[in-house]
C-alpha positions as CSV (number, residue, x, y, z in Angstrom):
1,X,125.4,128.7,130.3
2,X,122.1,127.1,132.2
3,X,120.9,124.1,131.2
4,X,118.0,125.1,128.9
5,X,120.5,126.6,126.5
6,X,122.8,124.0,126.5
7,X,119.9,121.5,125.7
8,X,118.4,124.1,123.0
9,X,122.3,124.5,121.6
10,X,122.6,120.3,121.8
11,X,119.6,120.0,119.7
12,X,120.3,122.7,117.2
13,X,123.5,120.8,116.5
14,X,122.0,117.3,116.2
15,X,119.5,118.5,113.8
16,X,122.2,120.2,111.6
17,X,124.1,117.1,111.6
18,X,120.5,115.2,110.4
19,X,120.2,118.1,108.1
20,X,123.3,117.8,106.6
21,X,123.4,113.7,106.6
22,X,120.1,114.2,104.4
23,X,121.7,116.5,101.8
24,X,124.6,114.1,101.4
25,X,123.0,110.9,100.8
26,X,120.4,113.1,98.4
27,X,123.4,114.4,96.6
28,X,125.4,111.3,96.8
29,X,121.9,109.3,94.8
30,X,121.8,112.3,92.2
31,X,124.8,113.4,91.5
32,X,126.5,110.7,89.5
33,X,123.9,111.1,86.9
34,X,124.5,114.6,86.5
35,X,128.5,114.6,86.5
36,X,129.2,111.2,85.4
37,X,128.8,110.3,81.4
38,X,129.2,107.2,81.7
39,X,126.6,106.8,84.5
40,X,124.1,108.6,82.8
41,X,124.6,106.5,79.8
42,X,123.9,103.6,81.0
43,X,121.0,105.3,83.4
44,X,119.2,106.1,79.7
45,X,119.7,102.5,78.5
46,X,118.6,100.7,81.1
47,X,115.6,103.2,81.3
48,X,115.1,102.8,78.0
49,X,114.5,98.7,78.4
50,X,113.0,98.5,81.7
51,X,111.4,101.0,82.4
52,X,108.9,99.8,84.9
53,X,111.9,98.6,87.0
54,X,113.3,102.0,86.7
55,X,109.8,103.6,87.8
56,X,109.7,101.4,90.7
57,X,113.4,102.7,91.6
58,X,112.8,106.4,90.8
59,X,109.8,106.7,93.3
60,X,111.0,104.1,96.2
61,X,114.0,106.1,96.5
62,X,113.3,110.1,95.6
63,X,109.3,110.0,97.1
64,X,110.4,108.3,99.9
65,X,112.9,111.0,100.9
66,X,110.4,113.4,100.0
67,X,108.2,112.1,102.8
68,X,111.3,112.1,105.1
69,X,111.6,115.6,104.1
70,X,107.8,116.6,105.0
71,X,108.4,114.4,108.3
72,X,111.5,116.8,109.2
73,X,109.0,120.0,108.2
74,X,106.2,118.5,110.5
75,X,107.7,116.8,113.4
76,X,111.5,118.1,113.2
77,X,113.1,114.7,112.6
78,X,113.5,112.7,109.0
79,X,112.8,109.3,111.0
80,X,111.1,107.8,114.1
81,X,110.6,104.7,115.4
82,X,107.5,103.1,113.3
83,X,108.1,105.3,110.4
84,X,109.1,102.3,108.5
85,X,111.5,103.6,105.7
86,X,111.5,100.4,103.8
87,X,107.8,99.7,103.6
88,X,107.4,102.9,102.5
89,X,110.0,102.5,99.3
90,X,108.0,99.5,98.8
91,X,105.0,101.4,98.1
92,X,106.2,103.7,96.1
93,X,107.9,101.7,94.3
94,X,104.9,99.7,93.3
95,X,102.7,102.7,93.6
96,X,105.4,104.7,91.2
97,X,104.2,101.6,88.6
98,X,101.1,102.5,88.5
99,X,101.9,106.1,87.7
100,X,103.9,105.0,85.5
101,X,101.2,103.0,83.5
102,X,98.7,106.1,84.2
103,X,100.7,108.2,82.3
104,X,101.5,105.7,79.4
105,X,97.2,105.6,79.7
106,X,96.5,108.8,79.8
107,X,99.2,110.8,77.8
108,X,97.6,108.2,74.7
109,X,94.3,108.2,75.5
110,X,93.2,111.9,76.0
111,X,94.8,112.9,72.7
112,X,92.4,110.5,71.3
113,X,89.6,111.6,73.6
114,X,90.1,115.5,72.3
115,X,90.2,114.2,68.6
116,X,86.8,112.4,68.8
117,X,86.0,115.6,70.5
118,X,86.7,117.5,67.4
119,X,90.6,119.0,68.0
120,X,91.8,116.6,64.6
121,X,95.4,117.4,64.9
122,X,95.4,116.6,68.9
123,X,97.7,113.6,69.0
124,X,99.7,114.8,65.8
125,X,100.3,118.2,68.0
126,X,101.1,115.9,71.3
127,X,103.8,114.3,69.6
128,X,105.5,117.0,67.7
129,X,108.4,118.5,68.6
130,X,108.8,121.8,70.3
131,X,106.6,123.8,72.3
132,X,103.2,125.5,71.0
133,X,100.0,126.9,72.8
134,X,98.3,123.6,70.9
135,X,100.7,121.2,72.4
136,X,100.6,122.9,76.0
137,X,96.9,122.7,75.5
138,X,97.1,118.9,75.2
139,X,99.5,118.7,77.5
140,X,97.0,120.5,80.2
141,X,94.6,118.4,79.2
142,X,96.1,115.1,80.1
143,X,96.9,116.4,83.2
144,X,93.2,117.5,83.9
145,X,92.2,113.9,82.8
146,X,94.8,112.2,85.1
147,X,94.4,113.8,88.3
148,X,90.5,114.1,88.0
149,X,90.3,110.1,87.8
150,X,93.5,108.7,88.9
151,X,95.3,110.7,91.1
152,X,92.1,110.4,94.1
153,X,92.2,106.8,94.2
154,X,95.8,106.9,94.0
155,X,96.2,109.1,97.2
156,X,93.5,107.6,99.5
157,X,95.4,104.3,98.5
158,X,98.9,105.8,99.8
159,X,96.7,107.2,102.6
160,X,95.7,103.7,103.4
161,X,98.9,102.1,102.8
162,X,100.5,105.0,105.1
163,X,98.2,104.2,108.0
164,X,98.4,100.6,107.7
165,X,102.7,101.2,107.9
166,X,101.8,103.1,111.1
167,X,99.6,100.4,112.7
168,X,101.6,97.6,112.0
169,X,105.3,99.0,113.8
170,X,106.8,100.5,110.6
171,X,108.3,96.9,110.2
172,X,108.4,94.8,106.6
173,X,106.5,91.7,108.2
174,X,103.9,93.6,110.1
175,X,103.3,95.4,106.5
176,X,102.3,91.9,104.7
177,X,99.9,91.3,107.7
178,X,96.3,91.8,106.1
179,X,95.1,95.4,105.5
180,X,92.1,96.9,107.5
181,X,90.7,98.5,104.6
182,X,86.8,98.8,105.9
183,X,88.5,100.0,109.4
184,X,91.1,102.6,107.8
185,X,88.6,104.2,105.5
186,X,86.2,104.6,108.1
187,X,88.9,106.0,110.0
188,X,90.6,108.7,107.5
189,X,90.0,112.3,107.7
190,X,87.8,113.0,104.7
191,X,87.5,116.6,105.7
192,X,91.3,117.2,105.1
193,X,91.5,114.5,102.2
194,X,89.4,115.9,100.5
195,X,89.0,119.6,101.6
196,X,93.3,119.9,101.0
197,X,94.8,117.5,99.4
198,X,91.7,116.6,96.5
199,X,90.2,120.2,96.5
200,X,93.3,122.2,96.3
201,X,96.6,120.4,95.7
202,X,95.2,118.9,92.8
203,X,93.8,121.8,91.1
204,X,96.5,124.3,92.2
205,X,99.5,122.0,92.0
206,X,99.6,119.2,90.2
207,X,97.4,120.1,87.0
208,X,99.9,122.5,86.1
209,X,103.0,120.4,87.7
210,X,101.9,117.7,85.3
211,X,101.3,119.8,82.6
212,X,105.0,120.5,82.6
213,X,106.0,116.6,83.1
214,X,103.7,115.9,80.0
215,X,105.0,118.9,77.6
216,X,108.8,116.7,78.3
217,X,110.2,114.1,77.0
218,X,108.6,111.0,77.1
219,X,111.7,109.6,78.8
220,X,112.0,112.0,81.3
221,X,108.7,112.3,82.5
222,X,108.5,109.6,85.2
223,X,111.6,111.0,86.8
224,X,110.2,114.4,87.0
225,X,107.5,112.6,88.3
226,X,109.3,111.3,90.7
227,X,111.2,114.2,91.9
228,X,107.6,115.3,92.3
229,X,107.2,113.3,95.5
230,X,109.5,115.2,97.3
231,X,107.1,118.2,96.7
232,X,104.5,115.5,97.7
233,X,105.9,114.7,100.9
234,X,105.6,118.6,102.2
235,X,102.4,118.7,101.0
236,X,101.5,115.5,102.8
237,X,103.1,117.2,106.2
238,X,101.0,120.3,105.2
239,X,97.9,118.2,105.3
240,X,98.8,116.2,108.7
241,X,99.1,119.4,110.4
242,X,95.5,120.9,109.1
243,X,94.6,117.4,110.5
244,X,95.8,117.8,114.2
245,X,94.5,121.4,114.1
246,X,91.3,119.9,113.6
Protein backbone atom coordinates (compact mmCIF):
# COMPACT_ATOMS: atom_id res chain seq x y z
CA UNK A 1 0.00 0.00 0.00
CA UNK A 2 1.85 3.51 -0.91
CA UNK A 3 1.88 5.97 1.41
CA UNK A 4 -1.07 8.28 0.12
CA UNK A 5 -3.47 5.47 0.97
CA UNK A 6 -2.29 4.66 4.08
CA UNK A 7 -2.44 8.43 5.12
CA UNK A 8 -6.03 8.71 3.34
CA UNK A 9 -7.03 5.10 5.26
CA UNK A 10 -5.36 6.78 8.75
CA UNK A 11 -7.52 9.68 8.44
CA UNK A 12 -10.76 7.96 7.45
CA UNK A 13 -10.28 6.07 10.69
CA UNK A 14 -9.55 8.97 12.97
CA UNK A 15 -12.46 10.77 11.77
CA UNK A 16 -14.77 7.70 12.46
CA UNK A 17 -13.48 7.50 15.79
CA UNK A 18 -14.32 11.62 16.14
CA UNK A 19 -17.49 10.63 14.60
CA UNK A 20 -18.39 8.15 16.73
CA UNK A 21 -16.97 9.91 20.18
CA UNK A 22 -19.59 12.77 19.00
CA UNK A 23 -22.60 10.36 18.89
CA UNK A 24 -21.75 8.95 22.24
CA UNK A 25 -21.37 11.92 24.39
CA UNK A 26 -24.78 13.33 22.29
CA UNK A 27 -26.53 10.10 23.28
CA UNK A 28 -24.93 9.78 26.62
CA UNK A 29 -26.57 13.92 27.38
CA UNK A 30 -29.97 12.76 25.91
CA UNK A 31 -30.66 9.63 26.59
CA UNK A 32 -31.36 9.51 30.34
CA UNK A 33 -34.22 11.72 29.81
CA UNK A 34 -35.80 9.61 27.37
CA UNK A 35 -35.28 6.11 29.09
CA UNK A 36 -35.04 7.11 32.62
CA UNK A 37 -38.40 8.13 34.66
CA UNK A 38 -37.05 9.11 37.29
CA UNK A 39 -34.61 11.50 35.40
CA UNK A 40 -37.17 12.97 33.39
CA UNK A 41 -39.14 13.59 36.46
CA UNK A 42 -37.05 15.53 38.11
CA UNK A 43 -35.86 17.18 34.51
CA UNK A 44 -39.74 18.56 34.45
CA UNK A 45 -39.58 19.87 38.02
CA UNK A 46 -36.65 21.55 38.11
CA UNK A 47 -37.73 23.01 34.62
CA UNK A 48 -40.71 23.90 35.96
CA UNK A 49 -38.95 26.28 38.82
CA UNK A 50 -35.99 27.49 37.08
CA UNK A 51 -36.41 27.74 34.05
CA UNK A 52 -33.97 30.35 33.03
CA UNK A 53 -31.22 28.16 34.60
CA UNK A 54 -32.54 25.38 32.49
CA UNK A 55 -32.57 27.67 29.28
CA UNK A 56 -29.09 28.55 29.89
CA UNK A 57 -28.23 24.64 30.15
CA UNK A 58 -30.43 23.53 27.19
CA UNK A 59 -28.57 25.90 24.76
CA UNK A 60 -24.75 25.87 26.28
CA UNK A 61 -24.86 22.28 25.87
CA UNK A 62 -27.18 21.11 22.59
CA UNK A 63 -26.24 24.64 20.39
CA UNK A 64 -22.94 24.31 21.21
CA UNK A 65 -22.64 20.82 19.77
CA UNK A 66 -24.64 21.97 16.96
CA UNK A 67 -21.90 24.35 16.06
CA UNK A 68 -19.35 21.50 16.60
CA UNK A 69 -21.42 19.60 14.22
CA UNK A 70 -21.49 22.53 11.43
CA UNK A 71 -17.56 22.83 12.24
CA UNK A 72 -17.19 18.90 11.31
CA UNK A 73 -19.58 19.71 7.93
CA UNK A 74 -17.24 22.75 7.12
CA UNK A 75 -13.80 22.10 8.10
CA UNK A 76 -13.90 18.12 8.78
CA UNK A 77 -13.11 18.27 12.50
CA UNK A 78 -15.61 18.98 15.63
CA UNK A 79 -12.72 21.12 17.35
CA UNK A 80 -9.45 23.16 16.68
CA UNK A 81 -7.28 24.99 18.47
CA UNK A 82 -9.00 28.51 19.22
CA UNK A 83 -12.42 27.16 18.71
CA UNK A 84 -12.96 27.74 22.36
CA UNK A 85 -15.71 25.17 23.38
CA UNK A 86 -16.33 26.73 26.70
CA UNK A 87 -16.82 30.34 25.67
CA UNK A 88 -18.99 29.33 23.26
CA UNK A 89 -21.50 27.36 25.96
CA UNK A 90 -21.16 30.47 27.70
CA UNK A 91 -22.80 32.38 25.07
CA UNK A 92 -25.33 30.32 24.55
CA UNK A 93 -26.13 29.84 27.56
CA UNK A 94 -26.66 33.49 28.18
CA UNK A 95 -27.79 34.04 24.66
CA UNK A 96 -30.33 30.82 25.13
CA UNK A 97 -31.77 33.49 28.13
CA UNK A 98 -32.61 35.86 26.02
CA UNK A 99 -34.56 33.52 23.77
CA UNK A 100 -35.98 32.38 26.30
CA UNK A 101 -37.43 35.73 27.48
CA UNK A 102 -38.15 36.51 23.63
CA UNK A 103 -40.45 33.84 23.52
CA UNK A 104 -42.11 34.42 26.94
CA UNK A 105 -42.37 38.35 25.04
CA UNK A 106 -43.52 37.50 22.08
CA UNK A 107 -45.71 34.30 22.43
CA UNK A 108 -47.86 37.11 24.95
CA UNK A 109 -47.61 39.95 23.13
CA UNK A 110 -48.51 39.17 19.52
CA UNK A 111 -51.69 37.45 20.63
CA UNK A 112 -52.51 40.78 22.07
CA UNK A 113 -51.09 42.64 19.03
CA UNK A 114 -53.58 40.45 16.58
CA UNK A 115 -56.61 41.12 19.03
CA UNK A 116 -56.16 45.01 18.91
CA UNK A 117 -55.91 44.13 15.28
CA UNK A 118 -59.32 42.81 15.18
CA UNK A 119 -58.79 38.67 15.55
CA UNK A 120 -60.93 38.87 19.24
CA UNK A 121 -60.48 35.29 20.15
CA UNK A 122 -56.47 35.47 19.28
CA UNK A 123 -55.08 34.75 22.71
CA UNK A 124 -58.23 32.65 23.76
CA UNK A 125 -57.27 30.43 20.51
CA UNK A 126 -53.33 30.61 21.46
CA UNK A 127 -53.95 28.97 24.61
CA UNK A 128 -56.45 26.41 23.91
CA UNK A 129 -55.79 23.08 23.59
CA UNK A 130 -55.32 21.09 20.46
CA UNK A 131 -54.51 21.99 17.15
CA UNK A 132 -56.69 24.28 14.69
CA UNK A 133 -55.97 26.41 11.48
CA UNK A 134 -56.72 29.57 14.09
CA UNK A 135 -54.25 28.42 16.60
CA UNK A 136 -51.43 27.55 13.84
CA UNK A 137 -52.36 31.00 12.53
CA UNK A 138 -51.30 32.55 15.80
CA UNK A 139 -48.75 30.38 16.17
CA UNK A 140 -47.17 31.60 12.63
CA UNK A 141 -47.70 34.75 13.60
CA UNK A 142 -45.55 34.89 16.66
CA UNK A 143 -42.93 33.40 14.81
CA UNK A 144 -43.22 36.12 12.01
CA UNK A 145 -43.07 38.80 14.91
CA UNK A 146 -39.95 37.16 16.57
CA UNK A 147 -37.64 36.53 13.92
CA UNK A 148 -38.54 39.94 12.06
CA UNK A 149 -37.35 41.95 15.26
CA UNK A 150 -35.39 39.71 17.46
CA UNK A 151 -33.85 37.04 15.74
CA UNK A 152 -31.35 39.83 13.45
CA UNK A 153 -30.00 41.37 16.41
CA UNK A 154 -29.74 38.15 18.04
CA UNK A 155 -27.49 36.67 15.25
CA UNK A 156 -25.15 39.58 14.39
CA UNK A 157 -24.72 39.47 18.31
CA UNK A 158 -23.62 35.62 18.15
CA UNK A 159 -21.78 36.80 14.94
CA UNK A 160 -19.92 39.23 17.09
CA UNK A 161 -19.52 37.16 20.04
CA UNK A 162 -18.22 34.28 17.57
CA UNK A 163 -15.56 36.50 16.11
CA UNK A 164 -14.49 38.07 19.17
CA UNK A 165 -14.00 33.96 20.62
CA UNK A 166 -11.78 33.72 17.42
CA UNK A 167 -9.61 36.81 18.07
CA UNK A 168 -9.06 36.36 21.56
CA UNK A 169 -7.38 32.29 21.33
CA UNK A 170 -10.75 30.50 22.01
CA UNK A 171 -9.60 30.86 25.76
CA UNK A 172 -12.20 31.96 28.84
CA UNK A 173 -9.82 34.90 29.89
CA UNK A 174 -9.08 36.28 26.50
CA UNK A 175 -13.12 36.21 26.11
CA UNK A 176 -13.67 38.73 29.18
CA UNK A 177 -11.02 40.99 27.42
CA UNK A 178 -13.20 44.07 26.02
CA UNK A 179 -15.14 43.47 22.84
CA UNK A 180 -14.18 45.39 19.52
CA UNK A 181 -17.61 45.98 18.70
CA UNK A 182 -17.03 49.23 16.19
CA UNK A 183 -13.97 47.05 14.66
CA UNK A 184 -16.07 43.60 14.31
CA UNK A 185 -19.09 45.20 12.76
CA UNK A 186 -17.07 47.06 10.39
CA UNK A 187 -15.52 43.86 9.73
CA UNK A 188 -18.57 41.19 9.23
CA UNK A 189 -19.67 40.12 5.95
CA UNK A 190 -23.05 41.90 5.53
CA UNK A 191 -23.35 40.40 2.07
CA UNK A 192 -23.68 36.85 3.46
CA UNK A 193 -25.42 38.09 6.86
CA UNK A 194 -27.75 39.40 5.40
CA UNK A 195 -28.09 37.92 1.84
CA UNK A 196 -28.19 34.09 3.72
CA UNK A 197 -28.60 33.94 6.94
CA UNK A 198 -31.33 37.27 7.38
CA UNK A 199 -32.85 36.87 3.75
CA UNK A 200 -33.38 33.26 3.61
CA UNK A 201 -32.89 31.13 6.78
CA UNK A 202 -35.16 33.30 8.40
CA UNK A 203 -37.98 33.29 6.07
CA UNK A 204 -37.52 29.67 4.83
CA UNK A 205 -36.49 28.04 8.10
CA UNK A 206 -37.14 29.36 11.11
CA UNK A 207 -40.69 31.05 10.58
CA UNK A 208 -42.09 27.78 10.14
CA UNK A 209 -39.48 25.91 12.63
CA UNK A 210 -40.84 28.31 15.15
CA UNK A 211 -44.18 28.01 14.26
CA UNK A 212 -43.96 24.37 15.26
CA UNK A 213 -41.96 25.32 18.69
CA UNK A 214 -44.88 27.87 19.42
CA UNK A 215 -48.04 25.39 18.43
CA UNK A 216 -46.12 23.02 21.64
CA UNK A 217 -46.22 23.10 24.92
CA UNK A 218 -45.21 25.82 26.65
CA UNK A 219 -42.79 23.69 28.52
CA UNK A 220 -41.24 22.14 25.78
CA UNK A 221 -40.66 24.90 23.71
CA UNK A 222 -37.30 26.17 24.76
CA UNK A 223 -35.88 22.66 24.41
CA UNK A 224 -37.08 22.31 20.93
CA UNK A 225 -35.56 25.50 20.74
CA UNK A 226 -32.66 24.40 21.75
CA UNK A 227 -32.32 21.32 19.76
CA UNK A 228 -32.82 23.98 17.03
CA UNK A 229 -29.19 25.09 17.38
CA UNK A 230 -27.88 22.05 16.14
CA UNK A 231 -29.84 22.82 12.90
CA UNK A 232 -28.25 26.34 13.47
CA UNK A 233 -24.79 25.26 13.64
CA UNK A 234 -25.05 23.66 9.89
CA UNK A 235 -26.59 26.53 8.81
CA UNK A 236 -23.92 28.68 10.29
CA UNK A 237 -21.15 26.32 8.41
CA UNK A 238 -23.42 26.82 5.28
CA UNK A 239 -22.98 30.50 5.52
CA UNK A 240 -19.01 30.47 6.35
CA UNK A 241 -18.55 28.61 3.21
CA UNK A 242 -20.70 31.17 0.92
CA UNK A 243 -18.36 33.55 2.80
CA UNK A 244 -14.91 32.09 1.61
CA UNK A 245 -16.43 31.57 -1.79
CA UNK A 246 -16.78 35.08 -1.86
Amino acid sequence: MCRRSVCRHTYFVFMKKQDLLFIAVVAALLLPFFVCEPVYRWYQAFNAGHGMVMSFVKFALLSTLGEMLGMRISAGVYCRKGFGVLPRMLVWGVLGMGINAAMIIFSNGTPVLMRYLGMTDAVEVFRSEGLSWGKAAVAFAVSVSMNTFFAPVFMTLHKVTDTHILATGGTLAGFFRPIRMGEILAGLNWRVLWGFVFKKTIPLFWFPAHTVTFLLPGNMRVLFAALLGVVLGVLLAIGARKGEKR
